[in-house]
CHARMM internal coordinates of N, CA and C (Angstrom, degrees):
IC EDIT
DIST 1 N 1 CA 1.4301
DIST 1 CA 1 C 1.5293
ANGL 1 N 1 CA 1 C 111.62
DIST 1 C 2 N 1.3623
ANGL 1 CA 1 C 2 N 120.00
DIHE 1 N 1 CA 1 C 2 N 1.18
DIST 2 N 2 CA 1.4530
ANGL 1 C 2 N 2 CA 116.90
DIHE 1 CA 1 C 2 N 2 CA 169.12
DIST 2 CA 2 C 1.7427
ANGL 2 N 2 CA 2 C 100.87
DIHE 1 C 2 N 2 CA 2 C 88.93
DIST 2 C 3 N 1.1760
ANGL 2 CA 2 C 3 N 125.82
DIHE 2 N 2 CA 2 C 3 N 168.32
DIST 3 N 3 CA 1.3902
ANGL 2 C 3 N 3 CA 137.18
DIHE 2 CA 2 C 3 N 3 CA 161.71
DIST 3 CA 3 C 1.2115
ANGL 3 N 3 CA 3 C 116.90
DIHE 2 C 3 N 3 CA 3 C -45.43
DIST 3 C 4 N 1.4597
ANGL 3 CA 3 C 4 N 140.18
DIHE 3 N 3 CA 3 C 4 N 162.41
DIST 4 N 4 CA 1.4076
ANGL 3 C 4 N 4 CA 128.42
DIHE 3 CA 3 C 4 N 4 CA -154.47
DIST 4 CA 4 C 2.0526
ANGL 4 N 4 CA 4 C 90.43
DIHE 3 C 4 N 4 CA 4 C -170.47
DIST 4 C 5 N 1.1345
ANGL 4 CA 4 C 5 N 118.63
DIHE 4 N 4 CA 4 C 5 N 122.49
DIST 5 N 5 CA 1.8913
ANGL 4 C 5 N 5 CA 120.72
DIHE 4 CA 4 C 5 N 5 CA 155.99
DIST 5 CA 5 C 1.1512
ANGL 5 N 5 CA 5 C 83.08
DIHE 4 C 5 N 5 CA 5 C -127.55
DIST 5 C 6 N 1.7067
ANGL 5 CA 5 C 6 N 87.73
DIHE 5 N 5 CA 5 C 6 N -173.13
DIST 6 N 6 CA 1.3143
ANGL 5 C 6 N 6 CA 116.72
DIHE 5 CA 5 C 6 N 6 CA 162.59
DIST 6 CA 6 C 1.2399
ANGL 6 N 6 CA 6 C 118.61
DIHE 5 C 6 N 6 CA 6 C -150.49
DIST 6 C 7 N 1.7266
ANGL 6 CA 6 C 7 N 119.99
DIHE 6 N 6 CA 6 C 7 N 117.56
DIST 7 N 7 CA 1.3607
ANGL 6 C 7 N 7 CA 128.19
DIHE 6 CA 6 C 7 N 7 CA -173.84
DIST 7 CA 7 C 2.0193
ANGL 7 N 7 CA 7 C 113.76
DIHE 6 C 7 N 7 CA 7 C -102.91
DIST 7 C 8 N 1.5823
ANGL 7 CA 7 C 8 N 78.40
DIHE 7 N 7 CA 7 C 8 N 117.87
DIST 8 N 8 CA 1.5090
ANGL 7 C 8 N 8 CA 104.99
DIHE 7 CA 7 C 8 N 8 CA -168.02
DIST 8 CA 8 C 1.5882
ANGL 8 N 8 CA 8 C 110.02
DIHE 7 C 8 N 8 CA 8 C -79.93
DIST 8 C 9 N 1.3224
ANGL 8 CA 8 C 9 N 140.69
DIHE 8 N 8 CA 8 C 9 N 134.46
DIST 9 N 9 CA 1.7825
ANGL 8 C 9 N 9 CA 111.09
DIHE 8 CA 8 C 9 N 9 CA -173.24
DIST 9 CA 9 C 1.6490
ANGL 9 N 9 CA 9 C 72.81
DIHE 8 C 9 N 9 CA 9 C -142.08
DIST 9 C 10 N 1.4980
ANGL 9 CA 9 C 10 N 100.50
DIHE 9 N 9 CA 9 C 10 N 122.67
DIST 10 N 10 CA 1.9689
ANGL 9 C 10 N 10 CA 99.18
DIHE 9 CA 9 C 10 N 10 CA 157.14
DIST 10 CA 10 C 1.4354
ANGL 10 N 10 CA 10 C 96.60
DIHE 9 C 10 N 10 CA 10 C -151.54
DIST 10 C 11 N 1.2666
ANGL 10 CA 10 C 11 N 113.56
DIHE 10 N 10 CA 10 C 11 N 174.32
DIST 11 N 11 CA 1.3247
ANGL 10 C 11 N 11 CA 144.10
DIHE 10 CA 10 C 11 N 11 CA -166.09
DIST 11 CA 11 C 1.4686
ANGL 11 N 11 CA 11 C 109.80
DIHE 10 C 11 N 11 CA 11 C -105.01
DIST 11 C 12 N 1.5239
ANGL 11 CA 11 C 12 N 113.80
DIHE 11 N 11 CA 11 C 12 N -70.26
DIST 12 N 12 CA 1.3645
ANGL 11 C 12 N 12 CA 130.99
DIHE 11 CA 11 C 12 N 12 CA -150.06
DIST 12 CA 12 C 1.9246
ANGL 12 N 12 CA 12 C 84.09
DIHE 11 C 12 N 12 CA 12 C -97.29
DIST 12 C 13 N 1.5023
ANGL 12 CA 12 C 13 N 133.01
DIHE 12 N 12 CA 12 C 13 N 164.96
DIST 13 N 13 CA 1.1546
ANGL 12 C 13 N 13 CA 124.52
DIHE 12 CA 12 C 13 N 13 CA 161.95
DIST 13 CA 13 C 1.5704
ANGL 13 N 13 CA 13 C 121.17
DIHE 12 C 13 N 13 CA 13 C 111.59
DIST 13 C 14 N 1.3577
ANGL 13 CA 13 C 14 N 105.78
DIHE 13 N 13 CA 13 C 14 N 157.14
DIST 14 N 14 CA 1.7883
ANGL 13 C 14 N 14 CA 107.77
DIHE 13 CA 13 C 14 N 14 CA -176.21
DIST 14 CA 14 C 1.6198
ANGL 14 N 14 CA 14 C 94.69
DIHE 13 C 14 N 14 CA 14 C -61.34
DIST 14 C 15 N 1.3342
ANGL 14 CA 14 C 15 N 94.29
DIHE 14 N 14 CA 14 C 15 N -179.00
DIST 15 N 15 CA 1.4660
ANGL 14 C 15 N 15 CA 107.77
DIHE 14 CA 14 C 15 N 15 CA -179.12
DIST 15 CA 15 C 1.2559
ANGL 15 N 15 CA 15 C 107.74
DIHE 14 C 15 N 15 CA 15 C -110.95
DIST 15 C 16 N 1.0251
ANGL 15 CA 15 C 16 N 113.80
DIHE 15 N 15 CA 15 C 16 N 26.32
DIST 16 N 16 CA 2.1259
ANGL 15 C 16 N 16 CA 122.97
DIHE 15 CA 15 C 16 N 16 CA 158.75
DIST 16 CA 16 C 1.2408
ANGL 16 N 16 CA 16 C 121.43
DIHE 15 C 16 N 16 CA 16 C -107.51
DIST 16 C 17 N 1.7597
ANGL 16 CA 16 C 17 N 115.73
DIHE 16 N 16 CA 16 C 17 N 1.82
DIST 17 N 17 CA 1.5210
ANGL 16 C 17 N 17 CA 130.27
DIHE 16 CA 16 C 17 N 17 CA -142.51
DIST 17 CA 17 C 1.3843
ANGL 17 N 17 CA 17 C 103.33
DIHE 16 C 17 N 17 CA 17 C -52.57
DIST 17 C 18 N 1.6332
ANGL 17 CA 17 C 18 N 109.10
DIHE 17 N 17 CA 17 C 18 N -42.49
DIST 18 N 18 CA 1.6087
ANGL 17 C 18 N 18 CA 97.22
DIHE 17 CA 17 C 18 N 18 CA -179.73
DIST 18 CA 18 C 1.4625
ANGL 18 N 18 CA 18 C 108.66
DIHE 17 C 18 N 18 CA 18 C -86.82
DIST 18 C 19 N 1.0783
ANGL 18 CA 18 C 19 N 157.23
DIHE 18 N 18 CA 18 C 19 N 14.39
DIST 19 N 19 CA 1.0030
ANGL 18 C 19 N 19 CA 145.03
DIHE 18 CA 18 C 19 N 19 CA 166.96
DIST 19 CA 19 C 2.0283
ANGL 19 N 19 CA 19 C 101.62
DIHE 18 C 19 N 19 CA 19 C -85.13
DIST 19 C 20 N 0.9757
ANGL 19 CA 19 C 20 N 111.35
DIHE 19 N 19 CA 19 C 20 N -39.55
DIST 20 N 20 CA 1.3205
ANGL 19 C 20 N 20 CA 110.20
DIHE 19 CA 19 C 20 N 20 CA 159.16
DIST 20 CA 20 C 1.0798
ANGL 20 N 20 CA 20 C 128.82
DIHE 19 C 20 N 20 CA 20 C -21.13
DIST 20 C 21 N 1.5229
ANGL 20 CA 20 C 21 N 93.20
DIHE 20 N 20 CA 20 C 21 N -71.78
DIST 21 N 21 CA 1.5460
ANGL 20 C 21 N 21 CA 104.77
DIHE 20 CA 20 C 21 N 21 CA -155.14
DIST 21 CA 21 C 1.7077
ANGL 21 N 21 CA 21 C 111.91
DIHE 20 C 21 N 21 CA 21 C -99.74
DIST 21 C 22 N 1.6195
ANGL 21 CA 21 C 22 N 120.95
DIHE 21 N 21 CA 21 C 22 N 8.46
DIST 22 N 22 CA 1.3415
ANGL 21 C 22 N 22 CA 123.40
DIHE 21 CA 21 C 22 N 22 CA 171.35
DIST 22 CA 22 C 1.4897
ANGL 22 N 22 CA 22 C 86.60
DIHE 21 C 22 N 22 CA 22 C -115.92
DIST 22 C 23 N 1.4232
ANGL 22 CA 22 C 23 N 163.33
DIHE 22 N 22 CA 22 C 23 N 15.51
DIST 23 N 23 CA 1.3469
ANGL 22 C 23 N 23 CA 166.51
DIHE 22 CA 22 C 23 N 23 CA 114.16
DIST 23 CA 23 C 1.5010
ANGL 23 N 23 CA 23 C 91.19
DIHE 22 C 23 N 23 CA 23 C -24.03
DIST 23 C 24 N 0.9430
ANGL 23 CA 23 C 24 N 104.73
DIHE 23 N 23 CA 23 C 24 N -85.23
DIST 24 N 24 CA 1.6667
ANGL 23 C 24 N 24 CA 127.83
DIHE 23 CA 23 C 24 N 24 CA -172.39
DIST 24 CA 24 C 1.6138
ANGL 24 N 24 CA 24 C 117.50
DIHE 23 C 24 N 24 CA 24 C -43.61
DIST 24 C 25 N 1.2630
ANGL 24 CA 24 C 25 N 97.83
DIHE 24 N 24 CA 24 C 25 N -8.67
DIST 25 N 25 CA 1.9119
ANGL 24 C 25 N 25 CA 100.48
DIHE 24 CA 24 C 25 N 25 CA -166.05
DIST 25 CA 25 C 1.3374
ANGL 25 N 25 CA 25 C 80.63
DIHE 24 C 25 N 25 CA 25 C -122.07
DIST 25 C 26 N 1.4669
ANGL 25 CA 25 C 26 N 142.35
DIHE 25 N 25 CA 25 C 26 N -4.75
DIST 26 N 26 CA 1.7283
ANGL 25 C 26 N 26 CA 131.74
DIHE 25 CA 25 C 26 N 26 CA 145.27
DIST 26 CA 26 C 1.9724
ANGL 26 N 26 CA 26 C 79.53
DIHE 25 C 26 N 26 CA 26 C 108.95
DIST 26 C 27 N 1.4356
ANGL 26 CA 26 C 27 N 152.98
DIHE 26 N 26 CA 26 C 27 N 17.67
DIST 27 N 27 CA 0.9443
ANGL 26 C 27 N 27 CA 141.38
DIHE 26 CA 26 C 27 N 27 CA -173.74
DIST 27 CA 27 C 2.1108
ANGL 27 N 27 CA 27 C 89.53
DIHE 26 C 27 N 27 CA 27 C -114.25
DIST 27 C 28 N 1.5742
ANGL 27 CA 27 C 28 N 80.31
DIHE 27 N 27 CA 27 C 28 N 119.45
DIST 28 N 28 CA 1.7741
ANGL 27 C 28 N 28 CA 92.60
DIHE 27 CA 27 C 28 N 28 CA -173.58
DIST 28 CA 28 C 1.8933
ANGL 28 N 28 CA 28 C 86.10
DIHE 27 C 28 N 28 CA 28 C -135.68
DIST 28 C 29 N 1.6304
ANGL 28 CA 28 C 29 N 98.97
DIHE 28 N 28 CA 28 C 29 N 177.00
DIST 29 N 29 CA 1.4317
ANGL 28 C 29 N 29 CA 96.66
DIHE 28 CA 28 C 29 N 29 CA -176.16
DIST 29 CA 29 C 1.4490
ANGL 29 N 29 CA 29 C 119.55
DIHE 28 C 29 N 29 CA 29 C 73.85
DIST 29 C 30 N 0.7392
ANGL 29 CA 29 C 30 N 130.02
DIHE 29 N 29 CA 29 C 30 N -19.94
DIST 30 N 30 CA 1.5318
ANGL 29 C 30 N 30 CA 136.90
DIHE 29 CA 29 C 30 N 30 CA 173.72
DIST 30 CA 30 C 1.7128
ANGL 30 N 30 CA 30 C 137.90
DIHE 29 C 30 N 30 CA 30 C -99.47
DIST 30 C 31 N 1.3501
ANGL 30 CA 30 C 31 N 133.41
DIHE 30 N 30 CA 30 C 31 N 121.32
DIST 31 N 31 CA 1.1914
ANGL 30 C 31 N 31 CA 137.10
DIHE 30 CA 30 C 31 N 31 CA -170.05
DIST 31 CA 31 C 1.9858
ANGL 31 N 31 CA 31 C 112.64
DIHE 30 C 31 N 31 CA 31 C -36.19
DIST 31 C 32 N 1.0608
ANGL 31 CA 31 C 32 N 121.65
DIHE 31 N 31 CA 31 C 32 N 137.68
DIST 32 N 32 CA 1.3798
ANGL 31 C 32 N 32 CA 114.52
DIHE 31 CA 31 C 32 N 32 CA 171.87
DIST 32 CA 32 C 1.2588
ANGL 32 N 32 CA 32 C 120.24
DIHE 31 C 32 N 32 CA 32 C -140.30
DIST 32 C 33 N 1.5756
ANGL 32 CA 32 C 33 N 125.11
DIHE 32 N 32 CA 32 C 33 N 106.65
DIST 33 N 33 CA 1.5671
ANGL 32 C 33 N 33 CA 106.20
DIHE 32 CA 32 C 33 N 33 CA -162.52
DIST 33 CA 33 C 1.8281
ANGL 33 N 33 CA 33 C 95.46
DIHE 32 C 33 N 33 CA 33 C -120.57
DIST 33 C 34 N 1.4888
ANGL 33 CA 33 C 34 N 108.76
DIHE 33 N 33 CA 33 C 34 N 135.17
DIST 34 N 34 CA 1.1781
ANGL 33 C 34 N 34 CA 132.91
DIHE 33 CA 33 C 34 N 34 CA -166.01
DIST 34 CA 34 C 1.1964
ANGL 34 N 34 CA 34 C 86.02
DIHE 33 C 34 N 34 CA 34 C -95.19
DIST 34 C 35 N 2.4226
ANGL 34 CA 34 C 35 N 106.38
DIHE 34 N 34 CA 34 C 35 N 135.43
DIST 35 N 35 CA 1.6417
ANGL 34 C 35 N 35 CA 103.92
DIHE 34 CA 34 C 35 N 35 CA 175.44
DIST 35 CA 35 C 1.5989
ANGL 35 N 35 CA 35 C 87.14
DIHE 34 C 35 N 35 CA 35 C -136.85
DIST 35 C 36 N 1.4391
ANGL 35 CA 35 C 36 N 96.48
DIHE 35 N 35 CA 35 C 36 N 134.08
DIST 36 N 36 CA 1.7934
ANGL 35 C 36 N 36 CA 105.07
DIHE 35 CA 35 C 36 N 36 CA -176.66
DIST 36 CA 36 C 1.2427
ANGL 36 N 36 CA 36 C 95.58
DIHE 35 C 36 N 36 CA 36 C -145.92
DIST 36 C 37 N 1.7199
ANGL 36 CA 36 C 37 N 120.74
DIHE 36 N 36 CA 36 C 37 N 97.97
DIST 37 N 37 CA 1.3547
ANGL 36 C 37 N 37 CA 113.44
DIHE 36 CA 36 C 37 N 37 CA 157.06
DIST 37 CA 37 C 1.4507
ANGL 37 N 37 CA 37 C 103.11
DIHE 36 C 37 N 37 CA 37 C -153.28
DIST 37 C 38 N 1.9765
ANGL 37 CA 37 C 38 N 95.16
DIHE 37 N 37 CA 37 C 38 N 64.78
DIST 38 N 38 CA 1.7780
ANGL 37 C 38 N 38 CA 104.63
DIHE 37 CA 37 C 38 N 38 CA 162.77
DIST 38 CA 38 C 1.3600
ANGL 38 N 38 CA 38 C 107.42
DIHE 37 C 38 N 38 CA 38 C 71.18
DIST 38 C 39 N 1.8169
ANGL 38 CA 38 C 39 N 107.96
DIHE 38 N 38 CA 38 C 39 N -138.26
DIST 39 N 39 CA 1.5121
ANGL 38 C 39 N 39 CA 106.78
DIHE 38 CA 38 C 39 N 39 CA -163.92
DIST 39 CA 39 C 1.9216
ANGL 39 N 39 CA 39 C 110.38
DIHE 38 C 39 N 39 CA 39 C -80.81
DIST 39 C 40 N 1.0793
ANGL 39 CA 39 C 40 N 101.80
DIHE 39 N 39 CA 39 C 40 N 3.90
DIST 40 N 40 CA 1.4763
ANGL 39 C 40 N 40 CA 108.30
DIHE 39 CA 39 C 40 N 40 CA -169.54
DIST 40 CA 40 C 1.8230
ANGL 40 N 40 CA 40 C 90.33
DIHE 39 C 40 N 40 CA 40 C -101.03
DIST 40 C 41 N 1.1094
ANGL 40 CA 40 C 41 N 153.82
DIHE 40 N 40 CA 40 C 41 N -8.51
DIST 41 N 41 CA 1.4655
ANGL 40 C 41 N 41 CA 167.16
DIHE 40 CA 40 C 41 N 41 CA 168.26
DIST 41 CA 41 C 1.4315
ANGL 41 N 41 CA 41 C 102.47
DIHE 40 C 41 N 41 CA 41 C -27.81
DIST 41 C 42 N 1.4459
ANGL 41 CA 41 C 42 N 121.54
DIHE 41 N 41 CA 41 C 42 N -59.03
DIST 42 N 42 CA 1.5480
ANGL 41 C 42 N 42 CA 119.02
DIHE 41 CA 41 C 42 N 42 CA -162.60
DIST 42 CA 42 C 1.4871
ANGL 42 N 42 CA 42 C 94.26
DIHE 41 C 42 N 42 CA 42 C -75.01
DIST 42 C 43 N 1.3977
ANGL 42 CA 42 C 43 N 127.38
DIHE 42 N 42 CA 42 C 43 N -65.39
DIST 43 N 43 CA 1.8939
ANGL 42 C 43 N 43 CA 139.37
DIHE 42 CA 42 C 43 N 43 CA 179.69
DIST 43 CA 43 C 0.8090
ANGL 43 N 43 CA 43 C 95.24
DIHE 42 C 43 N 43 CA 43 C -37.63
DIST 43 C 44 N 1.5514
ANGL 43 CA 43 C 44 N 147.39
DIHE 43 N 43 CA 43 C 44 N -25.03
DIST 44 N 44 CA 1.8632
ANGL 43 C 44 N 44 CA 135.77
DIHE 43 CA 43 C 44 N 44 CA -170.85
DIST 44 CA 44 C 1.1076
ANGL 44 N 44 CA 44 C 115.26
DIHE 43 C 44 N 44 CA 44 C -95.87
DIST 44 C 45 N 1.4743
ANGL 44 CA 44 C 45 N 106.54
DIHE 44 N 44 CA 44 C 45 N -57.22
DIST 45 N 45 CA 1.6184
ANGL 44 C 45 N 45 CA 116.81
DIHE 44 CA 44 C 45 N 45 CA 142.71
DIST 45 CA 45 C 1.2764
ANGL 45 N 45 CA 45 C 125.61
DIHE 44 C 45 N 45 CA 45 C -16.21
DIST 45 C 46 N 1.0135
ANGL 45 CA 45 C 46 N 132.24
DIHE 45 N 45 CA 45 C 46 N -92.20
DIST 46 N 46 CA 1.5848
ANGL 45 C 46 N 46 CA 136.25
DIHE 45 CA 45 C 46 N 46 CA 170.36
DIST 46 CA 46 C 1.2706
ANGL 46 N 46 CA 46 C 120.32
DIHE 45 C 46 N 46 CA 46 C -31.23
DIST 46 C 47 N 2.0490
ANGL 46 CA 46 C 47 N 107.11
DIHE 46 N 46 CA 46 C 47 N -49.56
DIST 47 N 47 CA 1.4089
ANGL 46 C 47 N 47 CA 99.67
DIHE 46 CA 46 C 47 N 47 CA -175.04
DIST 47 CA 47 C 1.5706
ANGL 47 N 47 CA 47 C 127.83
DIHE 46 C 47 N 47 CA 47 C -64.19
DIST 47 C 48 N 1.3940
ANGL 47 CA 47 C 48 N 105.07
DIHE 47 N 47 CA 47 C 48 N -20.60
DIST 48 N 48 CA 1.1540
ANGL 47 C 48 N 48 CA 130.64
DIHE 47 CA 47 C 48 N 48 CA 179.24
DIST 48 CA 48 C 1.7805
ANGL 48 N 48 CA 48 C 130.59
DIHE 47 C 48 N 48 CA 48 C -67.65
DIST 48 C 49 N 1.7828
ANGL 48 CA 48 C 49 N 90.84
DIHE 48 N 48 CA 48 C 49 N -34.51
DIST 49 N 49 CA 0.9615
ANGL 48 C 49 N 49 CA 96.81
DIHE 48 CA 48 C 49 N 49 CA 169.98
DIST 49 CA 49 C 1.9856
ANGL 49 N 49 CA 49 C 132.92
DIHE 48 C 49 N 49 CA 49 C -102.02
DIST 49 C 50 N 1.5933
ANGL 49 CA 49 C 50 N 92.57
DIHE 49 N 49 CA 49 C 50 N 17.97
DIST 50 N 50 CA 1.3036
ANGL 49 C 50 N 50 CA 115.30
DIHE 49 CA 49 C 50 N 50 CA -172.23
DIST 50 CA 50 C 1.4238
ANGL 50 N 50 CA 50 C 106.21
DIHE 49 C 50 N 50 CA 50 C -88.67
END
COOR INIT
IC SEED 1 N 1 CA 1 C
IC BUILD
């Protein structure tokens, strides 16, 4: 299936937020990088995950 993260982008929230919430969806083992910098959040997000 190729390489696999997961890029988390929030605003409001701890600074583990995505580790949370892909914990919870049973996906462990895998890279997770948290992006929080306000209105620029979604564009960092994405770029990151490109």
């Amino acid at each position: 299936m190729g390489n696999r993260a997961v890029v988390v982008g929030y605003v409001y929230g701890e600074s583990t937020s995505g580790q949370r919430v892909v914990y919870e969806l049973g996906l462990t083992g895998i890279p997770i990088v948290n992006a929080n910098n306000n209105c620029s959040t979604g564009s960092t997000a994405l770029f990151l995950a490109t």
